[in-house]
Structures are given as structure tokens and as C-alpha cells.
C-alpha positions in Angstrom: -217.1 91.4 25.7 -219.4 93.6 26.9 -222.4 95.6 26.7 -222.8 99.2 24.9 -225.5 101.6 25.8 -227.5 102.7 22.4 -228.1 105.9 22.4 -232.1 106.8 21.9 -233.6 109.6 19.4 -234.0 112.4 19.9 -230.1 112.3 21.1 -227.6 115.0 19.5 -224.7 112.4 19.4 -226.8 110.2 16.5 -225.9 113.3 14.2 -222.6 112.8 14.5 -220.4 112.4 11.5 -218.4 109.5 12.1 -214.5 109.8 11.1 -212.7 106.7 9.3 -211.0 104.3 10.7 -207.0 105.0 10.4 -205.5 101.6 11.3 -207.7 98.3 12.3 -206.0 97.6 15.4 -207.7 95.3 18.9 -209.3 98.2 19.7 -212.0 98.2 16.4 -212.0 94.2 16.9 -213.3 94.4 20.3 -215.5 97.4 19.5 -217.0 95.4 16.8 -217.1 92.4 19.4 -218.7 94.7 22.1 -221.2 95.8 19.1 -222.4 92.5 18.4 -223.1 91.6 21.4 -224.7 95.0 22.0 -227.1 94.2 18.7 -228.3 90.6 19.3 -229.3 91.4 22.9 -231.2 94.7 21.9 -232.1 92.1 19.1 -231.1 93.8 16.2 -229.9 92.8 12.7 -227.4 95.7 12.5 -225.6 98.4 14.5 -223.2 101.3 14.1 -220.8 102.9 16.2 -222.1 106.2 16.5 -225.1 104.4 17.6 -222.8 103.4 20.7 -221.4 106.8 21.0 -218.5 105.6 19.0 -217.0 108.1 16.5 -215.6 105.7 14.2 -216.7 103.9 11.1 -217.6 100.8 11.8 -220.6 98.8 11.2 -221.8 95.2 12.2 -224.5 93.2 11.4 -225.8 89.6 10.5 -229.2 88.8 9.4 -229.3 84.9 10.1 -231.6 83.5 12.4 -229.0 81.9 14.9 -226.7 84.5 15.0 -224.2 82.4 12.5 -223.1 85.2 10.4 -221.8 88.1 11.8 -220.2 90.8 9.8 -218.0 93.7 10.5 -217.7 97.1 8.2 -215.0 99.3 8.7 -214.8 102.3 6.4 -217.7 101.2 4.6 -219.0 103.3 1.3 -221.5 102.2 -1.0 -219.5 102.6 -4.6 -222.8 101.7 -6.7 -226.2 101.3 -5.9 -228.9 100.4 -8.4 -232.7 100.2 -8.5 -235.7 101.4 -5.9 -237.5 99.4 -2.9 -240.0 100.4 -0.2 -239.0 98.4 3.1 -240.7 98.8 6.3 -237.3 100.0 8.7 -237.1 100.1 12.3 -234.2 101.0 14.6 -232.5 100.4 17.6 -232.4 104.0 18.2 -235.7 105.2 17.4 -237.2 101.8 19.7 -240.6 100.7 18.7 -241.3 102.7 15.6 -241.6 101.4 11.8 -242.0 103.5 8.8 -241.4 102.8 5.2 -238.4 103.8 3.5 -237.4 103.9 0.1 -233.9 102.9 -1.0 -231.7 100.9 -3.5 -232.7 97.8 -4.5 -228.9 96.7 -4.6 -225.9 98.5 -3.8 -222.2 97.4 -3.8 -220.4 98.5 -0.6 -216.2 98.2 -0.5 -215.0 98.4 3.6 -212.2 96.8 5.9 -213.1 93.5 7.5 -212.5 93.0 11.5 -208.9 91.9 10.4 -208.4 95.5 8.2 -208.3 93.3 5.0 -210.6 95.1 2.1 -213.5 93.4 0.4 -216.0 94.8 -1.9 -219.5 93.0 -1.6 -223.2 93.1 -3.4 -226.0 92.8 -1.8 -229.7 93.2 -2.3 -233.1 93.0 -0.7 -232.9 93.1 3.3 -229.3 93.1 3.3 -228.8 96.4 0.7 -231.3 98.0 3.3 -229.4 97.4 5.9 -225.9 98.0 4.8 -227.6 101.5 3.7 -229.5 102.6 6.8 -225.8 101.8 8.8 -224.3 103.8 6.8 -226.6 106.7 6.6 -226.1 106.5 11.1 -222.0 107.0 10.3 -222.9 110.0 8.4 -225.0 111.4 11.1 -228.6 110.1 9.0 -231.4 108.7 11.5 -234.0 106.7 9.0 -236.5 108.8 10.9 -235.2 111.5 8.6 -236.7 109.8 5.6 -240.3 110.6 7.6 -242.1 113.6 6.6 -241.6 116.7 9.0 -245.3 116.4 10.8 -244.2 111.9 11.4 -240.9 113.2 12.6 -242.3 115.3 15.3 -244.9 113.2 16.4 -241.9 110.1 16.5 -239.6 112.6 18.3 -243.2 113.8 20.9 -243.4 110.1 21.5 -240.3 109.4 22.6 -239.4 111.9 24.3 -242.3 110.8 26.7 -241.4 107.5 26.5 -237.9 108.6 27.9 -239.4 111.2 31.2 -241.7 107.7 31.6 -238.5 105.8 31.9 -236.4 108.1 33.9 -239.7 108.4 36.5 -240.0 105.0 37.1 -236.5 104.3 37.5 
């Protein structure tokens, strides 16, 4: 395995609409692979390939503690979504900023698993957040998006100086 570079906001590539998955061959296994790895060392709960400058629709994630449950979406797409919640998100892309989000309190999400087999699952709470704010990066959706206009440009102002910082020091 190895490790993915995430691309940062303000980058053109997060807009990217990612294109499905035709066949689940090694190739999505060991970018999902690569992608977990990528996620628990950037210490993340989920990740999606256009995140990784991947064009392709696939998703990971796992919530647990220990890193005991792993999950892979391929072709995911949220066929029913029901309720409202305000979660704090933050983002692997956007590092070091929070902002509230509203979303669906549950959704139901068909997709391929790592092995291309389909499987349709509900989730709620942190995990409906999750599976949503994934999906909105394969459809070219940053959470920062949710922001008003005047949050949005001060995000974007911050780190874009955050980024110069980075390059000066390096």
C-alpha cells in the first residue's frame, strides 16, 4: 500500500465530477487500499477518490476507534434520505476548519463493495453524515460550500496563507 497525497481547498481538482466505476477490478481494491491508509494516517473517518485526485467513484471510510471496520463504496448513491441534523463537519481537504452542516438524519445509500458485489445499507447519525459529505466530494461538493459566501472566503483567505506558509518553509 501506499500513501496518497489529499489534495487541499482551494484546489480546482476537488470540483471534479467523479465518473462511475465500470468494472471493480485490482485496480479499485488497491485504490481503496491506498485510501485507507491515506485516511487513518491524515486521521480521518472517511475519504474519497477525487480527494486523491482520483476520478472514480469510490469512497472509504470506518468510524471505529481501532480502525476495525473499514468500508469501501463504489458507485455509491443515496436512494432515500429522511429527516434533518446540524453536525459540526470538518475535512481532510479543508484541514483545520469546522462548520456546521445541516443534512439528513438517515439516508439509505446502494454501492459496489471492494469485491463489486452490491449492497444497499441505512445509516444514521455520524455515519449518514459521512456517507453524505463523501458523496457530495464525488460530485465535485466541498462541505465548505454549505458555508455562507463571506465564511467561504475567509476559509479559502486562510488557507491559502496557510499554503504560501508551507511552501516558504519548505
Amino acid at each position: 500500500m501506499s500513501r496518497l497525497t489529499i489534495l487541499e481547498f482551494p484546489d480546482p481538482r476537488l470540483r471534479r465530477v467523479a465518473k462511475p466505476v465500470d468494472e471493480v477490478t485490482e485496480n479499485e481494491r488497491q485504490l481503496a487500499d491506498d485510501m485507507l491508509e491515506t485516511m487513518y494516517e491524515a486521521r480521518g473517518i472517511g475519504l474519497a477518490a477525487t480527494q486523491v485526485n482520483q476520478g472514480v467513484r469510490v469512497v472509504v471510510m470506518d468510524l471505529s476507534e481501532d480502525k476495525s471496520e473499514p468500508r469501501v463504496f463504489i458507485n455509491p448513491e443515496i436512494i432515500d434520505r429522511d429527516g434533518s441534523q446540524n453536525c459540526e463537519e470538518g475535512c481532510l481537504s479543508v484541514p483545520g476548519v469546522y462548520a456546521e452542516v445541516k443534512r439528513a438524519e438517515r439516508v439509505k445509500v446502494r454501492a459496489l463493495d471492494r469485491e463489486g458485489q452490491p449492497f444497499e445499507l441505512e445509516a444514521d447519525g455520524l455515519l449518514a453524515v459521512c456517507i453524505q459529505h463523501e458523496i457530495d466530494h464525488l460530485d465535485g461538493k466541498v462541505f465548505v460550500d454549505y458555508l455562507s459566501p463571506l465564511k467561504r472566503r475567509m476559509v479559502e483567505k486562510r488557507l491559502k496563507k496557510q499554503q504560501r506558509l508551507e511552501r516558504a518553509n519548505a
